[in-house]
N, C-alpha and C positions, 0 to 999 in steps of 0.2 A: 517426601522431602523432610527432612528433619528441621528441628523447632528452629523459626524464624528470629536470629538476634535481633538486637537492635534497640534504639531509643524508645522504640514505644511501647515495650515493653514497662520500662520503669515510667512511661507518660500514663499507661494505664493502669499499674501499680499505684500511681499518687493517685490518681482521679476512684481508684476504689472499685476500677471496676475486672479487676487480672484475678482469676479465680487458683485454686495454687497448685490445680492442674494446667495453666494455661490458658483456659478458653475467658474470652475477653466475651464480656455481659454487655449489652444495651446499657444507656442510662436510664435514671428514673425516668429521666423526663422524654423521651422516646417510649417507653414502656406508657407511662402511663397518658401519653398522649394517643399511640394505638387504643389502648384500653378506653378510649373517652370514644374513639369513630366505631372500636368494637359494639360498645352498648349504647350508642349513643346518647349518651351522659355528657352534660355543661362542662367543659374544659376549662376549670379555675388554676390549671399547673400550670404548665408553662406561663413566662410572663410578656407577651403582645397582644393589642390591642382588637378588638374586631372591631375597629371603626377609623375612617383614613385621620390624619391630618389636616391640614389648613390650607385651603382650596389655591392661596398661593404660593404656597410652595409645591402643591401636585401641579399648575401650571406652569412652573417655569424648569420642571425640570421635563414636563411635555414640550415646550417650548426650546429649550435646551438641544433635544435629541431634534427636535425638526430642524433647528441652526446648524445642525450637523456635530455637535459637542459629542461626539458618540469615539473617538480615539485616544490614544492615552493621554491622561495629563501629567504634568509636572511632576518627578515624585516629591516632591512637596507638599505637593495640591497646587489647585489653581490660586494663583494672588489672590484676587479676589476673596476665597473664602478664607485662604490665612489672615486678610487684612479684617474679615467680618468676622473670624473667631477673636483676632485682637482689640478690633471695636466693643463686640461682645465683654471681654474680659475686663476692658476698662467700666466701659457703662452699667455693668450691676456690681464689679468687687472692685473699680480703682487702680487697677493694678496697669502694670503700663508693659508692653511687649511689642519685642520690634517682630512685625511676621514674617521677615526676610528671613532669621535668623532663628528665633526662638518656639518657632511651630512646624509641626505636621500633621498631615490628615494621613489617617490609618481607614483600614480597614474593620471600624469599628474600635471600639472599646478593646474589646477579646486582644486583638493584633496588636494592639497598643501596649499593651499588658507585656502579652509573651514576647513581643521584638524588645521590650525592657528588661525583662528578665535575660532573653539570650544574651542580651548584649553588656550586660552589666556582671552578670555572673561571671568570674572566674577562679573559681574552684570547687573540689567535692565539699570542700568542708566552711562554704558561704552556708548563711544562713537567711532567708526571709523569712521576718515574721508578721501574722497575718492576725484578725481577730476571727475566733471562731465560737459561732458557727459560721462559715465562707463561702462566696455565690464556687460552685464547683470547679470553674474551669483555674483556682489558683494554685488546686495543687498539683493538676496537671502539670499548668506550664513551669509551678518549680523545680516539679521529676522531670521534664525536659531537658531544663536548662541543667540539672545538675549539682542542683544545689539541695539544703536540708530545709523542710516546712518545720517553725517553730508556732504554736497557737498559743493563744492567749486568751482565754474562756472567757465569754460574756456571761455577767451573772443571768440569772433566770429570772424574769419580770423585767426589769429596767436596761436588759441589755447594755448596762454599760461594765468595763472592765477593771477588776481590781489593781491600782494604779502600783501596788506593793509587786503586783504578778506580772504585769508589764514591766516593771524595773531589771525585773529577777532575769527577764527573759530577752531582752535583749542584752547582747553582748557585746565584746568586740570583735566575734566572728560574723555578727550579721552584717550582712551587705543591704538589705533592702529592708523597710517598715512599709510594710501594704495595708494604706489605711482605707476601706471603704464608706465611705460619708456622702449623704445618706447610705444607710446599710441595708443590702439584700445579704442574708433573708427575714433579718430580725425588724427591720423600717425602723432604726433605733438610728439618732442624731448623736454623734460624740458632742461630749462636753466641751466648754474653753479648757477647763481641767486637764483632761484626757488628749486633749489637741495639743493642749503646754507641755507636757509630758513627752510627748511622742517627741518633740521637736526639741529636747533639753537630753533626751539618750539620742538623739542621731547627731549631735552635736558631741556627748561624751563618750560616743562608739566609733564616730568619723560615719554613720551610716545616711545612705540615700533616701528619703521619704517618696513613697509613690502614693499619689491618691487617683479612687477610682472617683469618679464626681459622677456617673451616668444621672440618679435622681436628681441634679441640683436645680432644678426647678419643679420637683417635685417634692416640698418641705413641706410640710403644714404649722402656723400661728407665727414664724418666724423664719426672716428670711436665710436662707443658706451663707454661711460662712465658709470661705474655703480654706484650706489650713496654709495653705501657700500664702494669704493675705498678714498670717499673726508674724510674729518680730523673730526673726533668725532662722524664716523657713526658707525663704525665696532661694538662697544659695544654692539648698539643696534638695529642692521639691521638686518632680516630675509630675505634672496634675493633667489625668487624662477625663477624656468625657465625649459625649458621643451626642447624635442626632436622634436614635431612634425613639427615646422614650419622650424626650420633650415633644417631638413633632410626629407620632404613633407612626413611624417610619422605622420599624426596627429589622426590614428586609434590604432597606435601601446598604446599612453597612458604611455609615461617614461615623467616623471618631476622629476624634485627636488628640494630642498632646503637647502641651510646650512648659519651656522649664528652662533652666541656663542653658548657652547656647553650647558649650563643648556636651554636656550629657545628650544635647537634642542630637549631635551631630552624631554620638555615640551610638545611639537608639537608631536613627537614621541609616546607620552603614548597614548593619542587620536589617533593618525595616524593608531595605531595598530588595534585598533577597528573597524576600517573603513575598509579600504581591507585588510589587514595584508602584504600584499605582491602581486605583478603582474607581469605581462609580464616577465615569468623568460626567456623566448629564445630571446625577445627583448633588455634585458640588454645588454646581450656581444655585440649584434651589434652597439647597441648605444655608448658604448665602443670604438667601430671601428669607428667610424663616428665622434665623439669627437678630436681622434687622426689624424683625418685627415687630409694634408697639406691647408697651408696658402691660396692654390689657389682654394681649393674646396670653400672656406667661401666668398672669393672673386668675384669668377665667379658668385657664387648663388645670390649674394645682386645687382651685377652688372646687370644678368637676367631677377630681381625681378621689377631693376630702369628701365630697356628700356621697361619692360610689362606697368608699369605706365605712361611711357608716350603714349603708344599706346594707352591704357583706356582713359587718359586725351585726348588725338587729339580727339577721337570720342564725348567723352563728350561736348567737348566743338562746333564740329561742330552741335552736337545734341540741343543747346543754354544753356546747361547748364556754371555755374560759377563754376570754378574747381580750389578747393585748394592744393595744389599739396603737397603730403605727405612726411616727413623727416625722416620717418620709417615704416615697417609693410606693412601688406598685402593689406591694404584699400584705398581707395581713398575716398574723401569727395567730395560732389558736389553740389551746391546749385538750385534747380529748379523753385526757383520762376519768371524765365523769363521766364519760360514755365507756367504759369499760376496755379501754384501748391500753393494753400492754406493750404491744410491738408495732410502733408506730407506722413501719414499711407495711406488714399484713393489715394494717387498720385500712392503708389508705388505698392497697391495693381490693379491698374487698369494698370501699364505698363506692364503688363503679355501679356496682349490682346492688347494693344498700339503700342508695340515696340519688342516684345518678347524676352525682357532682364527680369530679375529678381532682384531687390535691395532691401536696407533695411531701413527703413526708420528710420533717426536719433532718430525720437521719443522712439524706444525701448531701449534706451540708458541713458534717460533723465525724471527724475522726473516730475509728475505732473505738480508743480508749477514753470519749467522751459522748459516747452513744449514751449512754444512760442518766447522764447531767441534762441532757433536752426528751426525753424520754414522756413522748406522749401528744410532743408537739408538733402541726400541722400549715405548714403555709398555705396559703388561697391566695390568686390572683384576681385586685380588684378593677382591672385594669380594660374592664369587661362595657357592655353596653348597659343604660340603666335597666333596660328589660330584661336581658339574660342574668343580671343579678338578683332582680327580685326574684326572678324564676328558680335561680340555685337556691334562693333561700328559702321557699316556701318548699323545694324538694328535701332541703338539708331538714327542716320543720315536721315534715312529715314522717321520716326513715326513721325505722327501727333498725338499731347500731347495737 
């Protein structure tokens, strides 16, 4: 059969992985997650939990499936968790949201994302622009929909972006600003600055603000601001965010989004097509987990911050330069004092090295900005507390 056209072709062009023969590569993160069961080596890549959530919400979506909640729901979602995402929204940001109207539950984050893009994109010559380095699936879904990936470099250490480079780069071809806050993979907090900014060019571009929020309860010293809350966003903010990382449920696949209700409805006609509806025994739990007192949200981010600094001790006894994260699951690490020139072969040889597994910055980072992050290393801290002292006293020991 001769070469298969089609859209995924340029889906796997933007994601990085179309080689210019054709032949489509694994990700990092399937690579190097074989690579962890190959040698059995500590899986610090990928970012999920080895440890459940909060026993009720594993009850009631046990509960759930025995009431029979096992058929499709609502493509809305079920009232219920629209109205507990809208409780939610008011009781830590204030914000006021009707859930008839202004919400839906996706199938995760990811789906929330890409039915925003399909459905807002129309033309070749839209532009979204994203800050990189990017969790990977965004350039995907922009070479899906069709549109052009514009970046906007995070400086190196402080992760935040030069607000001159930002001005420059958005236009009035962009259609969308993809703000991730907290940010995977850098765990870097935008500024009010850089949040004022963003919202003063989609204002003098006419463009849409998308925020990915997945960490927002995973901040450290200060609580998460979301950009939808500051003064001229609300009109035209899409603010998505999801259950798996607050509640270590990130197989379950509840996200959502809400935002004015014509773009909700716009994201919606697309959304349909796509799963129509999920996880119906999963909703009511997420529901219960939503509603859940002040100290579940607090223990959890508090948890999250002493695992990183247990990661960070080891990292750095191991000689790496450890930036130490102000959100999310990841830590960033610089290994060029260990003699790491090609960050991908670094991280694919510390399987056998060290028998940790990480991800190298590169899968995050355009071509022609491989060398601006060049040497740097994510780790996920997102681990048990014993399988991280373990990776660090492994990382401690290896000669690199």
């Amino acid at each position: 059969m001769s070469a298969i056209a089609g859209a995924w072709r340029r889906t796997a062009a933007g994601a990085g992985l179309l080689s210019p023969d054709g032949v489509v590569a694994p990700t990092i993160f399937a690579e190097m997650s074989a690579a962890a069961v190959r040698t059995g080596s500590i899986n610090l890549g990928q970012g999920f939990p080895d440890e459940d959530g909060p026993a009720e919400v594993l009850e009631a979506a046990r509960a759930a499936i025995s009431a029979g909640v096992n058929q499709y729901p609502p493509g809305r979602g079920f009232p219920d968790l629209l109205a507990a995402i809208s409780e939610h929204q008011h009781r830590f940001y204030g914000l006021e949201i009707d859930p008839a109207t202004e919400v839906i539950v996706t199938a995760g984050a990811t789906e929330a994302l890409t039915a925003t893009l399909l459905a807002l994109i129309d033309s070749p010559d839209d532009e979204v622009v994203v800050f990189e380095p990017y969790y990977d699936s965004y350039a995907a879904a922009v070479a899906l929909a069709g549109a052009r990936l514009r970046t906007v470099p995070l400086r190196r250490g402080d992760f935040q972006p030069d607000l001159e480079v930002l001005a420059a780069s958005v236009t009035d071809r962009t259609r969308i600003i993809l703000v991730n806050d907290p940010h995977n993979p850098t765990g870097t907090v935008f500024t009010p600055e850089v949040k004022a900014e963003v919202i003063r060019l989609a204002h003098q571009h006419d463009a849409i603000i998308v925020t990915d929020e997945v960490y927002e309860h995973l901040v450290f010293g200060a609580p998460h601001v979301p950009l939808v809350t500051l003064p001229g966003a609300a009109e035209r903010t899409l603010t998505i965010s999801s259950a798996g990382k607050t509640f270590s449920a990130t197989g379950w696949k509840i996200g959502w989004m809400h935002g004015p209700a014509d773009l909700i409805t716009a994201v919606l006609t697309v959304k349909q097509y796509l799963t129509y509806a999920n996880g119906s025994a999963f909703q009511p739990a997420i529901a219960v987990g939503l509603r859940l007192p002040d100290s579940f949200f607090s223990d959890a981010v508090a948890a999250l911050a002493r695992k990183h600094e247990i990661l960070g001790a080891g990292l750095r006894s191991a000689g790496f330069e450890v930036f130490a994260p102000q959100g999310g699951y990841f830590t960033v690490a610089d290994a060029t004092a260990l003699g790491c020139a090609d960050t991908a072969a670094f991280c694919r040889a510390m399987p056998e090295k060290s028998g940790v597994v990480a991800i190298p910055m590169s899968a995050f980072v355009s071509t022609e900005h491989q060398g601006d992050y060049a040497g740097l290393v994510r780790f996920a801290a997102c681990k048990r507390v014993e399988v991280l002292e373990e990776a660090a006293a492994r990382l401690a020991a290896a000669e690199f």
